[in-house]
mmCIF entry with sequence, helices, sheets and N, C-alpha, C, O atoms, coordinates in Angstrom:
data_MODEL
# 
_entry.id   MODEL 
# 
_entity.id                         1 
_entity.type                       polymer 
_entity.pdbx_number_of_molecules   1 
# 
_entity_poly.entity_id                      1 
_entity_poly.type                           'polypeptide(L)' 
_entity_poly.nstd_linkage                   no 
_entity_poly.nstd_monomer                   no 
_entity_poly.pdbx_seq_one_letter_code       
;(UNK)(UNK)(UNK)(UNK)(UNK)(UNK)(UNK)(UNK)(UNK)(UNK)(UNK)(UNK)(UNK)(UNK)(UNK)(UNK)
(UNK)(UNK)(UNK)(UNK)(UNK)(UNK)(UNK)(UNK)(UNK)(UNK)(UNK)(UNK)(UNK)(UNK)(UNK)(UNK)
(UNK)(UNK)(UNK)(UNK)(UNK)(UNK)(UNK)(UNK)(UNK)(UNK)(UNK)(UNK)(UNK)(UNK)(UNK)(UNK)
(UNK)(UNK)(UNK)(UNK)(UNK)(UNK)(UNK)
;
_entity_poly.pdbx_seq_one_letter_code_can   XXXXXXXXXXXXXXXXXXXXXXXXXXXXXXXXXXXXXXXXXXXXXXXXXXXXXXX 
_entity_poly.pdbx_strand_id                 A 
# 
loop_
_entity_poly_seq.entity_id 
_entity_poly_seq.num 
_entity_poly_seq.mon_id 
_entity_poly_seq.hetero 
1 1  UNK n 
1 2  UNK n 
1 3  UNK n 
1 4  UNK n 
1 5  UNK n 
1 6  UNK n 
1 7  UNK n 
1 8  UNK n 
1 9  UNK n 
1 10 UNK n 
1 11 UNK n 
1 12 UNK n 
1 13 UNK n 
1 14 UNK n 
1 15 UNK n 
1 16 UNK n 
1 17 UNK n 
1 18 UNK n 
1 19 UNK n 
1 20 UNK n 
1 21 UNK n 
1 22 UNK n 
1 23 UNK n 
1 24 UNK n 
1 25 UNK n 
1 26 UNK n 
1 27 UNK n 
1 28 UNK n 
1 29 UNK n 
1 30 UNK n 
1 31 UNK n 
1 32 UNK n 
1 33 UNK n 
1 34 UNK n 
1 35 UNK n 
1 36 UNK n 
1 37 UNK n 
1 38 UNK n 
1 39 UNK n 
1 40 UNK n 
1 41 UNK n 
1 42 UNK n 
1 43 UNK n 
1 44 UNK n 
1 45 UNK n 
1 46 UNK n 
1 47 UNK n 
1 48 UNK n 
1 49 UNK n 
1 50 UNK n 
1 51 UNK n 
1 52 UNK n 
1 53 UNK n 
1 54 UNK n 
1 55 UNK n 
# 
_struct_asym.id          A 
_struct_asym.entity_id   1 
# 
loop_
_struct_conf.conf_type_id 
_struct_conf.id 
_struct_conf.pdbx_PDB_helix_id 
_struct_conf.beg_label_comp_id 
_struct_conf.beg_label_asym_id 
_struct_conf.beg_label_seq_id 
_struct_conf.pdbx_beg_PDB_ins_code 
_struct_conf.end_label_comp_id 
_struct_conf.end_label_asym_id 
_struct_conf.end_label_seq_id 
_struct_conf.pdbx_end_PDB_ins_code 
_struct_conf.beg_auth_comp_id 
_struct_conf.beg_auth_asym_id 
_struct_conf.beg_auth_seq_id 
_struct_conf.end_auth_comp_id 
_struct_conf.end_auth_asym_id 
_struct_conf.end_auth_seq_id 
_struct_conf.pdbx_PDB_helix_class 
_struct_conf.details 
_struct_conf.pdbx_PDB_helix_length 
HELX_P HELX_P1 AA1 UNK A 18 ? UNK A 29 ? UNK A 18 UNK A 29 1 ? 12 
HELX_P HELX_P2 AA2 UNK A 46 ? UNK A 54 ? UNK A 46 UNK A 54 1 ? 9  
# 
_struct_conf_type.id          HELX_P 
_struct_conf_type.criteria    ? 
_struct_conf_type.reference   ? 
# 
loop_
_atom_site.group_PDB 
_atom_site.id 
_atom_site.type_symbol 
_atom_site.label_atom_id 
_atom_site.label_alt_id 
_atom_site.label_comp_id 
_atom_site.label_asym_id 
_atom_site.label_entity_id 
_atom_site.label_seq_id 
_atom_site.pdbx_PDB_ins_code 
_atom_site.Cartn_x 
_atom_site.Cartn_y 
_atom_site.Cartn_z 
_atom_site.occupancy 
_atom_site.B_iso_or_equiv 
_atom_site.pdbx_formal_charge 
_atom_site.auth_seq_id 
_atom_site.auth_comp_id 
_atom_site.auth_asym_id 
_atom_site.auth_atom_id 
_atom_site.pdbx_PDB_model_num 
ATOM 1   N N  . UNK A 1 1  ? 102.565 98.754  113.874 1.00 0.00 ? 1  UNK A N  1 
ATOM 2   C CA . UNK A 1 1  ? 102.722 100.188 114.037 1.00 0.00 ? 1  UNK A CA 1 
ATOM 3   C C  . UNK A 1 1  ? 101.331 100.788 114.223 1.00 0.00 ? 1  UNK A C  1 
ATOM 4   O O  . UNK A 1 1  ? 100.405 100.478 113.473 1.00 0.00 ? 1  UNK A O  1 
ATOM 5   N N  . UNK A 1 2  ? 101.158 101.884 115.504 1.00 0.00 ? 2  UNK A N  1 
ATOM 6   C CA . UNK A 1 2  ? 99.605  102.415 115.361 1.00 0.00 ? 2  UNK A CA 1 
ATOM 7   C C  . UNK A 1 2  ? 100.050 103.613 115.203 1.00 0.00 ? 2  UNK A C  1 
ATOM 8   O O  . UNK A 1 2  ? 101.010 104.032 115.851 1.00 0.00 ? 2  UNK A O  1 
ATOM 9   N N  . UNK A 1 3  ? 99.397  104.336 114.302 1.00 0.00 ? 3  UNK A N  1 
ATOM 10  C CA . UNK A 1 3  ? 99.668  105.781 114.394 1.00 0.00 ? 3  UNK A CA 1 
ATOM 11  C C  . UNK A 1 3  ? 98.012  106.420 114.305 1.00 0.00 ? 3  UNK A C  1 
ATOM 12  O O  . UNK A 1 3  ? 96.897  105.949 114.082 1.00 0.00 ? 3  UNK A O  1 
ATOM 13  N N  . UNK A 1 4  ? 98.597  107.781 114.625 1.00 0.00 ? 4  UNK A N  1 
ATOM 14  C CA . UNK A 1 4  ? 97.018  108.483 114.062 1.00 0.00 ? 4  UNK A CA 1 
ATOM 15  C C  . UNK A 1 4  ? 97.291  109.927 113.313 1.00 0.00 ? 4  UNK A C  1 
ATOM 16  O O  . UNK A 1 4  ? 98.022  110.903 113.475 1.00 0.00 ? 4  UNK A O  1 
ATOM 17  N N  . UNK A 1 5  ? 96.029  109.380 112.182 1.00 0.00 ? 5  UNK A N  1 
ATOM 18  C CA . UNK A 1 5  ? 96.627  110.620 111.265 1.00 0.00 ? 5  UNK A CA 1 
ATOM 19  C C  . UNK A 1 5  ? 97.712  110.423 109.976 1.00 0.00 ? 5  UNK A C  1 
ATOM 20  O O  . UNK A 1 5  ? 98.575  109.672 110.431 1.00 0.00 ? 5  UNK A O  1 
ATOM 21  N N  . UNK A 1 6  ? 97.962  110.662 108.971 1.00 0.00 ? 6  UNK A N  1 
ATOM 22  C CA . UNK A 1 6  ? 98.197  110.824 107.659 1.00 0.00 ? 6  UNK A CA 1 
ATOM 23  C C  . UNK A 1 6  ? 99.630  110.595 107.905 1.00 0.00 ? 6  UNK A C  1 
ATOM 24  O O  . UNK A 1 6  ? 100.110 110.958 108.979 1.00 0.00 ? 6  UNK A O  1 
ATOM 25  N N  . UNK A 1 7  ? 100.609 109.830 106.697 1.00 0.00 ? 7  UNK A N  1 
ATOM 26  C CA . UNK A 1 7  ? 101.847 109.966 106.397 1.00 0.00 ? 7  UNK A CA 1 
ATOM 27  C C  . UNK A 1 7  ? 102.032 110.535 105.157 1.00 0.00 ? 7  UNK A C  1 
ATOM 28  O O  . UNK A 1 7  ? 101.349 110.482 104.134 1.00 0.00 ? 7  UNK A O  1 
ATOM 29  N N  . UNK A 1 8  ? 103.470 111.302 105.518 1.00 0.00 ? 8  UNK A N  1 
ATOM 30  C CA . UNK A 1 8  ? 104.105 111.841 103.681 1.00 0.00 ? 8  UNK A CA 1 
ATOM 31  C C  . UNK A 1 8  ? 105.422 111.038 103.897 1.00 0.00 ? 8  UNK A C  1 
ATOM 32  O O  . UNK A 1 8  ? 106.230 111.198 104.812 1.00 0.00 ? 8  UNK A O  1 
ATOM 33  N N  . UNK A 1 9  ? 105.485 110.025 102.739 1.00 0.00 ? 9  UNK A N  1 
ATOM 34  C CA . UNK A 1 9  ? 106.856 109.788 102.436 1.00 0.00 ? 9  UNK A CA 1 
ATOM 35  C C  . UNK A 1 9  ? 107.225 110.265 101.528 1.00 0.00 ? 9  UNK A C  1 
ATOM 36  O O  . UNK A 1 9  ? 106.487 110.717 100.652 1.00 0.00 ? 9  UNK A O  1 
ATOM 37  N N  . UNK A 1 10 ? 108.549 110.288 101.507 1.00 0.00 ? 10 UNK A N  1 
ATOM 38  C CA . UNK A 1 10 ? 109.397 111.182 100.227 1.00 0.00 ? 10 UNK A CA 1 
ATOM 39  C C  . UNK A 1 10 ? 110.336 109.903 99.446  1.00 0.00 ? 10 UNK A C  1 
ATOM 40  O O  . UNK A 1 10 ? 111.147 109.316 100.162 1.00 0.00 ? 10 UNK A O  1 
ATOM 41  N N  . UNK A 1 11 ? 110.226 109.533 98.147  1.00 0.00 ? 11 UNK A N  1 
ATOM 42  C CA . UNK A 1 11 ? 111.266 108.514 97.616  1.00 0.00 ? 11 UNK A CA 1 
ATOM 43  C C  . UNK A 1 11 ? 111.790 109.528 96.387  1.00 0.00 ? 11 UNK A C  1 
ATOM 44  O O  . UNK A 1 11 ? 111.029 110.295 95.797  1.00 0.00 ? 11 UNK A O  1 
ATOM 45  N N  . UNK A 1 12 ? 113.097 109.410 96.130  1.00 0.00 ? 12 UNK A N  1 
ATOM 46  C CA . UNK A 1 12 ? 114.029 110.407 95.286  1.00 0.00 ? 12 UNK A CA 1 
ATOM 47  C C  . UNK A 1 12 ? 114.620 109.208 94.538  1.00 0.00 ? 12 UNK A C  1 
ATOM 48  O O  . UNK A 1 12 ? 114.688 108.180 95.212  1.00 0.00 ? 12 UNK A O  1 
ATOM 49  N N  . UNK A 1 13 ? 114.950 109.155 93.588  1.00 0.00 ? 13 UNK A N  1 
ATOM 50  C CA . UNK A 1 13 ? 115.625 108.066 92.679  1.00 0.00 ? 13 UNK A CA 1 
ATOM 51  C C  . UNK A 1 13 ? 116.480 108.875 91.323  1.00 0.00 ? 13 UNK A C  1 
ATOM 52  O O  . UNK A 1 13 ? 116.104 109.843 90.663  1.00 0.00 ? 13 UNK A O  1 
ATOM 53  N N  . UNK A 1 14 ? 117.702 108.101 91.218  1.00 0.00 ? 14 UNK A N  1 
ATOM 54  C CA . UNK A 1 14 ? 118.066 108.868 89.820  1.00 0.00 ? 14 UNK A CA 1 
ATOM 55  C C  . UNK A 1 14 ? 118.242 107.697 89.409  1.00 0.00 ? 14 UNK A C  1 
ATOM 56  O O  . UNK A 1 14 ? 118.289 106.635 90.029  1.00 0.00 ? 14 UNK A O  1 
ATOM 57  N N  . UNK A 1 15 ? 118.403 108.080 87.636  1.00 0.00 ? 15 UNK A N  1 
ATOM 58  C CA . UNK A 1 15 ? 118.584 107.218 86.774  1.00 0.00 ? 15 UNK A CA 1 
ATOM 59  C C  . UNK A 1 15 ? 119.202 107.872 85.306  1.00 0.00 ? 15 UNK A C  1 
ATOM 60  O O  . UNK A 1 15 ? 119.715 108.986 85.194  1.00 0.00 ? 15 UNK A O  1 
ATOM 61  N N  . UNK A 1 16 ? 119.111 107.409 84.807  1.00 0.00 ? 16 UNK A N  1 
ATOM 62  C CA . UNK A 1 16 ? 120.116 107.647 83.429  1.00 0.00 ? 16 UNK A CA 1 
ATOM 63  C C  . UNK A 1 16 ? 118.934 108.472 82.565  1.00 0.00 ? 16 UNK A C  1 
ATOM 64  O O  . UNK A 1 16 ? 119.261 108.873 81.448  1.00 0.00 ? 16 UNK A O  1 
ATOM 65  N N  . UNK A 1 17 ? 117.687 108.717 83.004  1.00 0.00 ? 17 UNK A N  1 
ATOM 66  C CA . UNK A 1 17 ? 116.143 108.984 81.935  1.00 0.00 ? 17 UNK A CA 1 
ATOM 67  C C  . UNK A 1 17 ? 115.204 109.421 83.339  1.00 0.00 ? 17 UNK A C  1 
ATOM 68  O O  . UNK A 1 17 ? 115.395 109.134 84.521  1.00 0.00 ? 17 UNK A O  1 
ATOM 69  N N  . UNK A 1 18 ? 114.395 110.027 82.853  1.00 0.00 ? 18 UNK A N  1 
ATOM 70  C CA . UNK A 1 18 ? 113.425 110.634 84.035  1.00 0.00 ? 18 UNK A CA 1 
ATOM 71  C C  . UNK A 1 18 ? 112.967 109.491 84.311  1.00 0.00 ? 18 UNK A C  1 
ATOM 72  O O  . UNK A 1 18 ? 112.944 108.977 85.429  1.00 0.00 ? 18 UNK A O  1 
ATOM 73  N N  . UNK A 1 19 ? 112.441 108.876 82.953  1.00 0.00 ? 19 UNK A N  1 
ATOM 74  C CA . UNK A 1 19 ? 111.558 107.879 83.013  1.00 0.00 ? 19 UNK A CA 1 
ATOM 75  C C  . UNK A 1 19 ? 112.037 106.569 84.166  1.00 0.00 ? 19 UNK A C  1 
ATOM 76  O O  . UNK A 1 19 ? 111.363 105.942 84.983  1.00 0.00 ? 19 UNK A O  1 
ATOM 77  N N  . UNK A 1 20 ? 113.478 106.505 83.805  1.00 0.00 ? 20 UNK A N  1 
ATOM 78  C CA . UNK A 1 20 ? 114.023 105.346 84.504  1.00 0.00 ? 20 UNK A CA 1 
ATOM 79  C C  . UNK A 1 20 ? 114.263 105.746 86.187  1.00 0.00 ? 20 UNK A C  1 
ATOM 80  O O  . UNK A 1 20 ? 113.913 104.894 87.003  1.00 0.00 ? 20 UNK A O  1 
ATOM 81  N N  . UNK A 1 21 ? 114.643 106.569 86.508  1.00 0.00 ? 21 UNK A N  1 
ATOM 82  C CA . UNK A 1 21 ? 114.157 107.487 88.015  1.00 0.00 ? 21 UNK A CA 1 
ATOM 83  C C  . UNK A 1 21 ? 112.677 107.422 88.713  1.00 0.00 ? 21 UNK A C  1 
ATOM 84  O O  . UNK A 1 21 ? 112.426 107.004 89.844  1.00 0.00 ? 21 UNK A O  1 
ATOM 85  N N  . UNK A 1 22 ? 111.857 107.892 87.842  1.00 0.00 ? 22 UNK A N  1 
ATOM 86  C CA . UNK A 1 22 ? 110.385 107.591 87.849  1.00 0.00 ? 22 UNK A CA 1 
ATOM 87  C C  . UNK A 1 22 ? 110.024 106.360 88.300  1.00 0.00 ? 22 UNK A C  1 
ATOM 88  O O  . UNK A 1 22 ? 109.232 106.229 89.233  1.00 0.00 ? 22 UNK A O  1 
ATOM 89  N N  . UNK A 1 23 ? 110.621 105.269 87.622  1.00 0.00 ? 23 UNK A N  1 
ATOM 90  C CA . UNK A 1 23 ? 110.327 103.622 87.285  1.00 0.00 ? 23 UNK A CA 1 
ATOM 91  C C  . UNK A 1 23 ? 111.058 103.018 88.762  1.00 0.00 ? 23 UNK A C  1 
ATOM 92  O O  . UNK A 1 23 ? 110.612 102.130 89.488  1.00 0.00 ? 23 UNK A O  1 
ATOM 93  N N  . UNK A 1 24 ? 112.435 103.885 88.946  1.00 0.00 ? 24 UNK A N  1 
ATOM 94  C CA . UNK A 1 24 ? 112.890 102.712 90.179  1.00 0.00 ? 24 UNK A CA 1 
ATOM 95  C C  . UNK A 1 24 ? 111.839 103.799 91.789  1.00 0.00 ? 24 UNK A C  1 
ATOM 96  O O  . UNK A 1 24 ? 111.330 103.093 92.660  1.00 0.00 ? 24 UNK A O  1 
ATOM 97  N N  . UNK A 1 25 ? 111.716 105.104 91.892  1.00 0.00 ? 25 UNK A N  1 
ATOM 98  C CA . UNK A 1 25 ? 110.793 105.833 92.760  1.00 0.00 ? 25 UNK A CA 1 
ATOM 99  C C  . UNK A 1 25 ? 109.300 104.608 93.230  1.00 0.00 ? 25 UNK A C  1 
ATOM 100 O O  . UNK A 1 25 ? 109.065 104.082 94.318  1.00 0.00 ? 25 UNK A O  1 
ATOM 101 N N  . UNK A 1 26 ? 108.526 104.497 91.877  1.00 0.00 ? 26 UNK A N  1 
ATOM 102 C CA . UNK A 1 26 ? 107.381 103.899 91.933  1.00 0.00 ? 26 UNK A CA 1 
ATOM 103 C C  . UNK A 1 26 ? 107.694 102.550 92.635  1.00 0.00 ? 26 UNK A C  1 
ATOM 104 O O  . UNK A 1 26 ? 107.246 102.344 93.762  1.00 0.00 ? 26 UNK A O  1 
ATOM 105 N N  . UNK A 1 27 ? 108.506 101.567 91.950  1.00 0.00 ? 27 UNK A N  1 
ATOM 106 C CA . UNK A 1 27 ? 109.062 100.172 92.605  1.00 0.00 ? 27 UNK A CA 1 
ATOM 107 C C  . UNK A 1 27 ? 109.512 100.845 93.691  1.00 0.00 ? 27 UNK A C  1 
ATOM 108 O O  . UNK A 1 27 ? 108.346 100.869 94.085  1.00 0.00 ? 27 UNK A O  1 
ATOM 109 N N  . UNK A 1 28 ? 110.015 101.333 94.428  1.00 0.00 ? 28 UNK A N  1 
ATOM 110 C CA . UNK A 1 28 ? 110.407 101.572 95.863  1.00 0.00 ? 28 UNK A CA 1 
ATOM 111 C C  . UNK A 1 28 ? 108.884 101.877 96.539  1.00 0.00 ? 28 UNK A C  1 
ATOM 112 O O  . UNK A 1 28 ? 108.473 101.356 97.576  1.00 0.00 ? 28 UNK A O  1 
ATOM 113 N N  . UNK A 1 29 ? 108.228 102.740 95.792  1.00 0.00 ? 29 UNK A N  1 
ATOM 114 C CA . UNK A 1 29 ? 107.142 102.679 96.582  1.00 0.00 ? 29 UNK A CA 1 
ATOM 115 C C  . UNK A 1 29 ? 105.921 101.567 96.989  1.00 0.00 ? 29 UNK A C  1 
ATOM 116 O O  . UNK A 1 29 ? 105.154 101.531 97.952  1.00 0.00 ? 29 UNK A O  1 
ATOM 117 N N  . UNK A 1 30 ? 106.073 100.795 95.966  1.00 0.00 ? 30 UNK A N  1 
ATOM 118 C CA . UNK A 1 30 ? 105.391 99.814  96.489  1.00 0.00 ? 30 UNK A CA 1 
ATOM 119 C C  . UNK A 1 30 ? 105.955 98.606  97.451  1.00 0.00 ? 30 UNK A C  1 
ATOM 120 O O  . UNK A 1 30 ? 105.203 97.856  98.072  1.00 0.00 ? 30 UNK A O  1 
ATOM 121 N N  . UNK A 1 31 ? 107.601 98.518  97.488  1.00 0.00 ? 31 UNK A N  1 
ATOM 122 C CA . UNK A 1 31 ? 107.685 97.988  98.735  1.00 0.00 ? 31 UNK A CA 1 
ATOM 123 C C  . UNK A 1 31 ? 107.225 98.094  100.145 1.00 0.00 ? 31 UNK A C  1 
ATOM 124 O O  . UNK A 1 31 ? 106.651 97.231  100.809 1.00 0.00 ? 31 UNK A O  1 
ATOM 125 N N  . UNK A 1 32 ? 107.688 99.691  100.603 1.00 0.00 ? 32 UNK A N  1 
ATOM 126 C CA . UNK A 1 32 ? 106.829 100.055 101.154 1.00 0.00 ? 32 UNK A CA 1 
ATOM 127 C C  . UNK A 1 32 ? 105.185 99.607  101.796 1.00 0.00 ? 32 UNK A C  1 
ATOM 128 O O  . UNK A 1 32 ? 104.091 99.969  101.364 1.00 0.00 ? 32 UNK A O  1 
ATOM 129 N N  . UNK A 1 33 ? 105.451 98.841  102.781 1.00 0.00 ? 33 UNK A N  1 
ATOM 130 C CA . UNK A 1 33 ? 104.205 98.817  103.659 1.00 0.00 ? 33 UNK A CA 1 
ATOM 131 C C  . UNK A 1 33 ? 103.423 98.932  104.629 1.00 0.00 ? 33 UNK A C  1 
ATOM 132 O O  . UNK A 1 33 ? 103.718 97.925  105.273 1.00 0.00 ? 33 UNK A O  1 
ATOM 133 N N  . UNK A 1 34 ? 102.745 99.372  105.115 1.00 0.00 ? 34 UNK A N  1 
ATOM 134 C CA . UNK A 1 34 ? 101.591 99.855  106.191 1.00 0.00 ? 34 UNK A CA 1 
ATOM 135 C C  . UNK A 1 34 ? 100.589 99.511  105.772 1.00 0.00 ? 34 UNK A C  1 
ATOM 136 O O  . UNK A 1 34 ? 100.447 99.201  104.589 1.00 0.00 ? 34 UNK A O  1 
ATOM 137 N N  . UNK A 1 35 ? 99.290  99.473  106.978 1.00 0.00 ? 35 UNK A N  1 
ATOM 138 C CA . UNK A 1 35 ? 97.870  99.068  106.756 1.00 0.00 ? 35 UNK A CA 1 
ATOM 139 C C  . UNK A 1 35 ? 97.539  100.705 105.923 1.00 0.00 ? 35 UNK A C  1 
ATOM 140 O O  . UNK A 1 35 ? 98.129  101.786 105.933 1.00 0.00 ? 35 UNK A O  1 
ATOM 141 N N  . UNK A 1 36 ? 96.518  100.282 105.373 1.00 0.00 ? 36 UNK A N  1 
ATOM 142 C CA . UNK A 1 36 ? 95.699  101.566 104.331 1.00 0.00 ? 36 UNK A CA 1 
ATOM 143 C C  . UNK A 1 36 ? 96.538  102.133 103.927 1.00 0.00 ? 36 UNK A C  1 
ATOM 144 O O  . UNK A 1 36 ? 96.479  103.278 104.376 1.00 0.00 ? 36 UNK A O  1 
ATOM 145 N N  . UNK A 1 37 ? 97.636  101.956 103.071 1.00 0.00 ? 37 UNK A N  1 
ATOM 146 C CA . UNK A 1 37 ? 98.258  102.301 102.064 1.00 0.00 ? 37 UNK A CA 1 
ATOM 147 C C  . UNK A 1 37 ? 97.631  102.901 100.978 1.00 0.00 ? 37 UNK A C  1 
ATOM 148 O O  . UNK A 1 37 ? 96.765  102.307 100.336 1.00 0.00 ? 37 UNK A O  1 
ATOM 149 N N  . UNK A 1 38 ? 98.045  104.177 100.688 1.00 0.00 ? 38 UNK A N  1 
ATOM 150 C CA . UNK A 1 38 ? 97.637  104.814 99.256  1.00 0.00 ? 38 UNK A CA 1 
ATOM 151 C C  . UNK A 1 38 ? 98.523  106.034 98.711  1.00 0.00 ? 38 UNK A C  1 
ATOM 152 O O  . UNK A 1 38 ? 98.818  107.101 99.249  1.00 0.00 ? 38 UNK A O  1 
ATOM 153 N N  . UNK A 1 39 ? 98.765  105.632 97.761  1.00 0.00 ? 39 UNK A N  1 
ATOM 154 C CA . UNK A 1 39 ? 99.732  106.411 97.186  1.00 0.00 ? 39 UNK A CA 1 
ATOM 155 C C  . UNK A 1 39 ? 99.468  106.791 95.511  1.00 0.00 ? 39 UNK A C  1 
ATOM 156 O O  . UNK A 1 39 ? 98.959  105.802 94.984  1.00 0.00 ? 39 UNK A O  1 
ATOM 157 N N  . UNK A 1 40 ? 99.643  107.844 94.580  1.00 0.00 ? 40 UNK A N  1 
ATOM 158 C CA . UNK A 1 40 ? 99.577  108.198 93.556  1.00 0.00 ? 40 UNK A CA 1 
ATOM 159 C C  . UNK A 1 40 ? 100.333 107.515 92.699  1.00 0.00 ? 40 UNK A C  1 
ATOM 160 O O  . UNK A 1 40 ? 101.562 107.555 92.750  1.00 0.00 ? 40 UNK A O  1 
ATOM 161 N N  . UNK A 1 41 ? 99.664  106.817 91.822  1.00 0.00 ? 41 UNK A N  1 
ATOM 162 C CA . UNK A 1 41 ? 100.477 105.771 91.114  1.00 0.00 ? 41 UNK A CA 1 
ATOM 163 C C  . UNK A 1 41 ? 100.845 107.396 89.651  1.00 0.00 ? 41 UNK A C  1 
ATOM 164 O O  . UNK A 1 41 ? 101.415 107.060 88.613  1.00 0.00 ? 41 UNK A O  1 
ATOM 165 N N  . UNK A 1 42 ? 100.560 108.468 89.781  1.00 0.00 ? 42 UNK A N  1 
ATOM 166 C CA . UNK A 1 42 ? 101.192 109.725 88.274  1.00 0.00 ? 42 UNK A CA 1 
ATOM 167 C C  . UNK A 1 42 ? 101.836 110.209 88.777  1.00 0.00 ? 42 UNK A C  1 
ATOM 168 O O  . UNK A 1 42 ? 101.856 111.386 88.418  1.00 0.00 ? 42 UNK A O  1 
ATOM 169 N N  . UNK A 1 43 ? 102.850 109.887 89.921  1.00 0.00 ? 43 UNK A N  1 
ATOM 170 C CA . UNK A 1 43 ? 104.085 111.118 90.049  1.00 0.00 ? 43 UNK A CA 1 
ATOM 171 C C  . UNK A 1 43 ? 104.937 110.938 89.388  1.00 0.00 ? 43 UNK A C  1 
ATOM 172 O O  . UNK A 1 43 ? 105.428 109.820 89.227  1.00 0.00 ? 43 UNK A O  1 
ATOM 173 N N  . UNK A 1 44 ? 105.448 112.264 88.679  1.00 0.00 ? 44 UNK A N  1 
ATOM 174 C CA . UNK A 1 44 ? 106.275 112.465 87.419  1.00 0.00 ? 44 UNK A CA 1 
ATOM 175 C C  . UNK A 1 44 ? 105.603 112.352 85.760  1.00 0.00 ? 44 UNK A C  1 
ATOM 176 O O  . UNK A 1 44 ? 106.301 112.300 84.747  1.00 0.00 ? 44 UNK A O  1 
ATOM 177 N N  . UNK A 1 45 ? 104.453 112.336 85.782  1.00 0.00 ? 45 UNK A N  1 
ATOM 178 C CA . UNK A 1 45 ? 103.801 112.042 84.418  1.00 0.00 ? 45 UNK A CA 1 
ATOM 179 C C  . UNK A 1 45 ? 103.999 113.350 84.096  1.00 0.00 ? 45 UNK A C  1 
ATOM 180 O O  . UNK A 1 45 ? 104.364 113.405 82.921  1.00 0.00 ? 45 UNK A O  1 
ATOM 181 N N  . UNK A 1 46 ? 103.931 114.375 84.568  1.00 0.00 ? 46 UNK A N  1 
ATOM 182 C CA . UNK A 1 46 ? 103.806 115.974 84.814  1.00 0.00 ? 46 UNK A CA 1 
ATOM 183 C C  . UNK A 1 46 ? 105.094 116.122 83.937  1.00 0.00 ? 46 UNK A C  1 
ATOM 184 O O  . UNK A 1 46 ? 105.190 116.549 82.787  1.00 0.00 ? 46 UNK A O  1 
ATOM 185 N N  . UNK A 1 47 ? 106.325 115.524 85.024  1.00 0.00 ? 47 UNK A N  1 
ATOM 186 C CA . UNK A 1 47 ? 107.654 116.224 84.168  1.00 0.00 ? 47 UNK A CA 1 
ATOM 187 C C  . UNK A 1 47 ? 108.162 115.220 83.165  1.00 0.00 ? 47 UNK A C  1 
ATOM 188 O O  . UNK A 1 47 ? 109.321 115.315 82.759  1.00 0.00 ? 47 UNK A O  1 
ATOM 189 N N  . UNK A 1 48 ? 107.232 114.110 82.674  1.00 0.00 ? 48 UNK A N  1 
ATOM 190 C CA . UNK A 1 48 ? 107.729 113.714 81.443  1.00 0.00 ? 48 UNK A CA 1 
ATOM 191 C C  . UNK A 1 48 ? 106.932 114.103 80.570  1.00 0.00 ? 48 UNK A C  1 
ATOM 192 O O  . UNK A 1 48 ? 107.598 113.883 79.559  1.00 0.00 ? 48 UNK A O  1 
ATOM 193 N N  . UNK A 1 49 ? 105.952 114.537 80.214  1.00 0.00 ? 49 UNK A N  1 
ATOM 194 C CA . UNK A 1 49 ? 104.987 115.895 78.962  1.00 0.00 ? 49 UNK A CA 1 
ATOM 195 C C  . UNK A 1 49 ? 106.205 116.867 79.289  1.00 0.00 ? 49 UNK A C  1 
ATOM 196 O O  . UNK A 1 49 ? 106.909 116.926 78.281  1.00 0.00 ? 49 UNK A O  1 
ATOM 197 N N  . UNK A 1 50 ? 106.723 117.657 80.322  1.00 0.00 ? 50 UNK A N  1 
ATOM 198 C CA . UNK A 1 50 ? 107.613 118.548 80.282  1.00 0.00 ? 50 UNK A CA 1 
ATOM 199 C C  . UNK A 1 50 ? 108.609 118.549 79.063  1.00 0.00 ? 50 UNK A C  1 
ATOM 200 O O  . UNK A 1 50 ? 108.761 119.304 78.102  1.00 0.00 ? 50 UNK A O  1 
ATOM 201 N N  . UNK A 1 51 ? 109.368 117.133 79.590  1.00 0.00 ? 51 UNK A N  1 
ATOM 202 C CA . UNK A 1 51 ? 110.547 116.302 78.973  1.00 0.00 ? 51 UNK A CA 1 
ATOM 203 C C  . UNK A 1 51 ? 110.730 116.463 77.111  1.00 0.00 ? 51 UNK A C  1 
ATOM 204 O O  . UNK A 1 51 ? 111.580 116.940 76.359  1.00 0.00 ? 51 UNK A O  1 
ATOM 205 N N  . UNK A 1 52 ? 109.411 115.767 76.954  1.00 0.00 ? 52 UNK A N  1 
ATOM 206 C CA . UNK A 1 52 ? 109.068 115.676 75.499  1.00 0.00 ? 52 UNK A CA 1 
ATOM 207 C C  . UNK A 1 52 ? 108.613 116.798 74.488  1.00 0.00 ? 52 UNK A C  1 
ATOM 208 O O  . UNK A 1 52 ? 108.530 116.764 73.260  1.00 0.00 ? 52 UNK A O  1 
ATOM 209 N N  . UNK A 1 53 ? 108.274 118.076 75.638  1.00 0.00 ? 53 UNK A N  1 
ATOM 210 C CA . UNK A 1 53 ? 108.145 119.204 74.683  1.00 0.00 ? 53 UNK A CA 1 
ATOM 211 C C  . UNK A 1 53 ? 109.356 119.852 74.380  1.00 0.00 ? 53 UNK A C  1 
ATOM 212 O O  . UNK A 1 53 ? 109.496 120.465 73.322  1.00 0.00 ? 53 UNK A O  1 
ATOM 213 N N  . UNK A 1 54 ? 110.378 119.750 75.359  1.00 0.00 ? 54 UNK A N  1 
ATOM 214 C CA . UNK A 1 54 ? 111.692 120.315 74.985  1.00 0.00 ? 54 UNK A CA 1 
ATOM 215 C C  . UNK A 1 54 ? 112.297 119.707 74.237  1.00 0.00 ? 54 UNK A C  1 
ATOM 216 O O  . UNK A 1 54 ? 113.100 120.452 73.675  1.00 0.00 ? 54 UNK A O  1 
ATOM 217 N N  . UNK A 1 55 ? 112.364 118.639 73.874  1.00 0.00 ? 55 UNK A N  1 
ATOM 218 C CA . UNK A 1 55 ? 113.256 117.377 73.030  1.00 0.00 ? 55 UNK A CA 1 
ATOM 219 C C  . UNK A 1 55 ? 112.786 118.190 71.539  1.00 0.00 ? 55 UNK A C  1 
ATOM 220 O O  . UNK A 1 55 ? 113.145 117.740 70.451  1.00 0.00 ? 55 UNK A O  1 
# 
């Protein structure tokens, strides 16, 4: 594949726990491959501090 210029992928996952949504999102994302791959290994760290202040 040649492209030029930046990708946004979007991965959505549910699960029974944020955490477990979170967990299968991340594993999907690293299947995911292309040359120069980079991706944010803290998405969702945000809405699990959320999670735990409401509990």
């Amino acid at each position: 594949m040649l492209t030029n210029g930046g990708r946004v992928i979007a991965i959505t996952s549910f699960g029974n726990s944020m955490q477990e949504a979170i967990g299968k999102s991340m594993k999907n994302a690293e299947i995911i491959s292309y040359d120069k791959k980079n991706y944010r290994k803290d998405i969702g760290q945000d809405l699990m501090k959320l999670e735990k202040v409401k509990s």
